[in-house]
C-alpha positions as CSV (number, residue, x, y, z in Angstrom):
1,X,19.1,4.9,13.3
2,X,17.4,8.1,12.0
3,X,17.0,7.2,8.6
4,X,15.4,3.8,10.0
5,X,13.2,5.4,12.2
6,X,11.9,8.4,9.1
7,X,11.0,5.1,6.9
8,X,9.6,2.8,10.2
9,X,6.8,6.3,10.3
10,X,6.6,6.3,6.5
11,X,5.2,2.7,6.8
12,X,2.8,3.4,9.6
13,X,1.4,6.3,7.7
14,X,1.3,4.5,4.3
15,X,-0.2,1.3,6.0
16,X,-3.0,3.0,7.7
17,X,-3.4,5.4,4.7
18,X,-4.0,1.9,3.2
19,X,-6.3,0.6,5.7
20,X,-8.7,3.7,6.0
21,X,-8.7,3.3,2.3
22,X,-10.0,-0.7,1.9
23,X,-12.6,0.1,4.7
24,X,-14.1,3.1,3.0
25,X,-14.3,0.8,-0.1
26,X,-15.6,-1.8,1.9
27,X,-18.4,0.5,3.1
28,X,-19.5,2.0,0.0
29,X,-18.7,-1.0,-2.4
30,X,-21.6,-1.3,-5.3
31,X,-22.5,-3.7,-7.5
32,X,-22.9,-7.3,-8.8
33,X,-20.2,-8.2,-6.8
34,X,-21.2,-6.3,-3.4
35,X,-21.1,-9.3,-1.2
36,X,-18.3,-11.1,-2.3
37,X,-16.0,-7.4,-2.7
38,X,-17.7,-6.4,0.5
39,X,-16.4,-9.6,2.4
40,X,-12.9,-9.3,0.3
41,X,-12.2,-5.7,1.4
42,X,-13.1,-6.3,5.3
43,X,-11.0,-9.0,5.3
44,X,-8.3,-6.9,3.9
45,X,-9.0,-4.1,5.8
46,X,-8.9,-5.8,8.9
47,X,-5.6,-7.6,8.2
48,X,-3.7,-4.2,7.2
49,X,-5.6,-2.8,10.3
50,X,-3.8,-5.2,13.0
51,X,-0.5,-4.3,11.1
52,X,-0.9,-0.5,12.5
53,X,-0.6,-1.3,15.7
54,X,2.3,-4.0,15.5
55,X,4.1,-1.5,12.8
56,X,3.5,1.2,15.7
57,X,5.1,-1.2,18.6
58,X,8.3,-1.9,16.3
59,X,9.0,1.3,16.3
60,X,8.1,2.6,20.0
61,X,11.0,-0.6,20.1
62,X,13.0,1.5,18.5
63,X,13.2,3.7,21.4
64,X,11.3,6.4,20.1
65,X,7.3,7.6,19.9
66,X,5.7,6.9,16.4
67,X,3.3,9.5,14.6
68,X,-0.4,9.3,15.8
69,X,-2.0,12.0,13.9
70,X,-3.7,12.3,10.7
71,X,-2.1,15.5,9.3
72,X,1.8,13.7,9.6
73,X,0.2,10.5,8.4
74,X,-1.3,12.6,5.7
75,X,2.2,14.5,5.1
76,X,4.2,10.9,5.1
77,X,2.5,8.4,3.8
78,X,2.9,7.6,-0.3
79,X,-0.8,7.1,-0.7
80,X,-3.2,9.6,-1.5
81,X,-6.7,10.3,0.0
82,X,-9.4,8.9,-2.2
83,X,-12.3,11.9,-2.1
84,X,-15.3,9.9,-3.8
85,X,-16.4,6.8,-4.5
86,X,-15.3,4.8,-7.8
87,X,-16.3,2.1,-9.0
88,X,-16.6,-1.2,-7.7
89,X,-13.6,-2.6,-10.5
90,X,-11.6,1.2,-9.8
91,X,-11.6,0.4,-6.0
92,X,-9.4,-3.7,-6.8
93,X,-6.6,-1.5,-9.1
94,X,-6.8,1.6,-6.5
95,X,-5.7,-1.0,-3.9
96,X,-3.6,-2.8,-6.1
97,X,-1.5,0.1,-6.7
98,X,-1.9,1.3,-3.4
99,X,-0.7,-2.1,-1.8
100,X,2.5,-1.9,-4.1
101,X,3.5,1.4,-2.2
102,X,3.3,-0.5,0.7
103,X,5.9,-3.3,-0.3
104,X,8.4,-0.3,-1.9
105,X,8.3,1.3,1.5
106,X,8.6,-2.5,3.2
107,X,11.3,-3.1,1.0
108,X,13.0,0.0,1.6
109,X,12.4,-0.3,5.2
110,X,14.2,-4.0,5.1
111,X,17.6,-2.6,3.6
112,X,17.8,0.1,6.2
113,X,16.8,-2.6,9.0
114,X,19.6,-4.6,7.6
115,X,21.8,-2.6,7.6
116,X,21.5,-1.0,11.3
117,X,21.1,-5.0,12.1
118,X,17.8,-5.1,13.9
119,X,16.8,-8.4,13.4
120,X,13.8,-8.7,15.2
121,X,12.4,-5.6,12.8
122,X,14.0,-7.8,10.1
123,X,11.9,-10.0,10.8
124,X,8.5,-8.2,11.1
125,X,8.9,-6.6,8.2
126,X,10.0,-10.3,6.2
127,X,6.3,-11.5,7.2
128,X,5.0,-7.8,6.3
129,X,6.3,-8.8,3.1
130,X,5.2,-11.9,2.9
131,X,1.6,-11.0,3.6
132,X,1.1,-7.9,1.5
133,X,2.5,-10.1,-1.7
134,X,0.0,-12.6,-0.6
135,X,-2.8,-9.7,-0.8
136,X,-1.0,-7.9,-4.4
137,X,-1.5,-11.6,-5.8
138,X,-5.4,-11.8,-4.8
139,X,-6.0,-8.1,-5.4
140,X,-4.5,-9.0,-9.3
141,X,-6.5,-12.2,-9.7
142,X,-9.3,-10.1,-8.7
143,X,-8.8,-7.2,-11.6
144,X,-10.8,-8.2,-14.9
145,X,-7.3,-6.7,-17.1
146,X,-4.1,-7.8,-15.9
147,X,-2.0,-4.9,-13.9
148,X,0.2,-2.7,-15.4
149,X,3.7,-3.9,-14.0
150,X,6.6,-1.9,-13.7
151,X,9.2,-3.9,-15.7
152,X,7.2,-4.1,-18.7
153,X,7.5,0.3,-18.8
154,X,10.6,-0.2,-17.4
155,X,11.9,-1.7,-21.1
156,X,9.9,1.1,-22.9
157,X,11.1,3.6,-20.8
158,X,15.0,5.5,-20.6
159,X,14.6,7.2,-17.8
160,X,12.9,6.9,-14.4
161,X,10.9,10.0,-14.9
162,X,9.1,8.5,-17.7
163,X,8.4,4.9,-16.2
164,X,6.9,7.0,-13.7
165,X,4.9,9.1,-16.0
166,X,3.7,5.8,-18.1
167,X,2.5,4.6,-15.2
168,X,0.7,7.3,-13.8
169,X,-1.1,7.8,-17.0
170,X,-1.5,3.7,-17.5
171,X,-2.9,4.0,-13.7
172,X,-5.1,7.0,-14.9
173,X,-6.5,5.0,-18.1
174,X,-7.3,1.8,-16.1
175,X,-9.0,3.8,-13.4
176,X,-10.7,6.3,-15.4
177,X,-11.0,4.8,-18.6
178,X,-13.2,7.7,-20.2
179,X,-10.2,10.3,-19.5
C-alpha cells in the first residue's frame, strides 16, 4: 500500500504542477491566436484543476493525508517549473509533453492500484485516463508540427538512456527552435 500511496502523491503533485502551468499560459498567452488559446487553456486548466481535489480525496481514501505544499509538490512531481513566458506555439508542445507525464504517472498509478485491488481508485484513475488522452489528442491537433512520439525514437534508439536523450533534445528543438 506504500508504493501506492508514494505514486497516488506523485500524481497530485504532477497534476497540479500541470494545472498551475496551463493557467499561467492562459494568463500570459500572446498572439493571433490569444482568444481562441486563451479560452483553450482555461478550459484545460480548469478541468485538470477539479482533478486536484478528487486526486487529493482518493488518497485521504486511502487512509492517509496527501501532500499540500508547494516545496513536496515541487520535489515530487515530474514536471518542471516553467520561469518565463514562451511563446504562444512553445506553450501547446510544453503542455503536450507535460500532459504525457501525467498519463505515465496514471498509468503507473493503475498497475499498482491493480494490483493492491482498489477498485474504486481503479476506477478514478480509468476516467483520469480517459480524459487526459482526450486533452493529449486536442493539445496535438492543436501543434502546427506533429509531436515527437516516443515509439518512433524508440526504433532509432538501443537503449532507454538515449530515447530519453533524443527526446529531450527533439523537445528542446521544437521548443526552442533557434538552440
Amino acid at each position: 500500500m506504500e508504493e501506492l500511496v508514494k505514486k497516488m502523491n506523485e500524481l497530485l503533485a504532477t497534476t497540479f504542477a500541470l494545472y498551475l502551468k496551463a493557467q499561467n499560459f492562459h494568463w500570459n498567452v500572446r498572439g493571433k491566436d490569444f482568444s481562441q488559446l486563451h479560452d483553450f487553456f482555461g478550459d484545460f486548466y480548469s478541468e485538470i484543476h477539479g482533478a486536484v481535489d478528487t486526486t487529493a480525496e482518493q488518497i485521504r481514501a486511502l487512509g492517509v493525508p496527501a501532500i499540500g505544499a508547494l516545496g513536496p509538490y515541487k520535489e515530487t512531481s515530474r514536471i518542471t517549473d516553467e520561469l518565463g513566458v514562451p511563446p504562444a506555439a512553445a506553450m501547446i508542445y510544453t503542455l503536450y509533453y507535460d500532459n504525457k507525464l501525467v498519463i505515465d504517472v496514471l498509468t503507473e498509478a493503475h498497475a499498482i492500484a491493480t494490483a493492491n485491488k482498489e477498485y474504486g481508485l481503479i476506477n478514478f484513475i480509468e476516467g483520469r485516463l480517459d480524459t487526459h488522452k482526450k486533452h493529449q489528442w486536442m493539445l496535438a491537433a492543436s501543434m502546427d508540427v506533429e509531436p515527437v512520439q516516443e515509439s518512433v525514437v524508440e526504433e532509432v534508439a538501443e537503449t532507454p538512456e538515449v530515447v530519453e536523450s533524443i527526446t529531450e533534445e527533439v523537445k528542446t528543438y521544437i521548443l526552442n527552435p533557434k538552440q
